[in-house]
C-alpha positions in Angstrom: 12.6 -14.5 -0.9 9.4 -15.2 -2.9 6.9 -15.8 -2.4 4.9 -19.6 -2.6 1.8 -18.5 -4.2 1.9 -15.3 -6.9 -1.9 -14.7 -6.4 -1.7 -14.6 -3.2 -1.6 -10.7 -2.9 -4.5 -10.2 -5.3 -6.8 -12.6 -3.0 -5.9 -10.5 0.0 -6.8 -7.3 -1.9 -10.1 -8.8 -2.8 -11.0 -10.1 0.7 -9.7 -7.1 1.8 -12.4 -5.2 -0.5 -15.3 -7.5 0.0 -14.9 -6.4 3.7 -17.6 -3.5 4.3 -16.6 -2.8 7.7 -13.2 -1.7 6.7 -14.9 0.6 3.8 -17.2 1.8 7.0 -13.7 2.1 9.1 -12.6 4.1 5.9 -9.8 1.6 6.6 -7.1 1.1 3.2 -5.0 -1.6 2.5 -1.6 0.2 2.0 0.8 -2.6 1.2 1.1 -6.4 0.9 4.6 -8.0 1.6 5.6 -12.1 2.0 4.7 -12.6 5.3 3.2 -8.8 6.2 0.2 -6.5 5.3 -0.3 -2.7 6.2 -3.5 -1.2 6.1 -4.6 2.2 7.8 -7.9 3.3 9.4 -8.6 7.1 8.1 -9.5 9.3 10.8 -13.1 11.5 11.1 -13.1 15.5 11.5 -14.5 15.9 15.0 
């Protein structure tokens, strides 16, 4: 399968990035798929 529109992935990693409360979150985008993203929230020492 691919996927419609190649620049697709870039423009999520750039939305992704313009998005400060996911930089607050410490939160990364760890993979773009068709159809399916993964992105992880890091964790604070307590």
């Amino acid at each position: 399968m691919t996927p419609h529109d190649e620049g697709c992935a870039q423009r999520t990693r750039d939305s992704f990035a313009r998005q400060a409360a996911m930089a607050t979150l410490g939160a990364t985008l760890e993979s773009i798929e068709l159809a399916a993203s993964c992105s992880r929230c890091g964790t604070r020492p307590s």
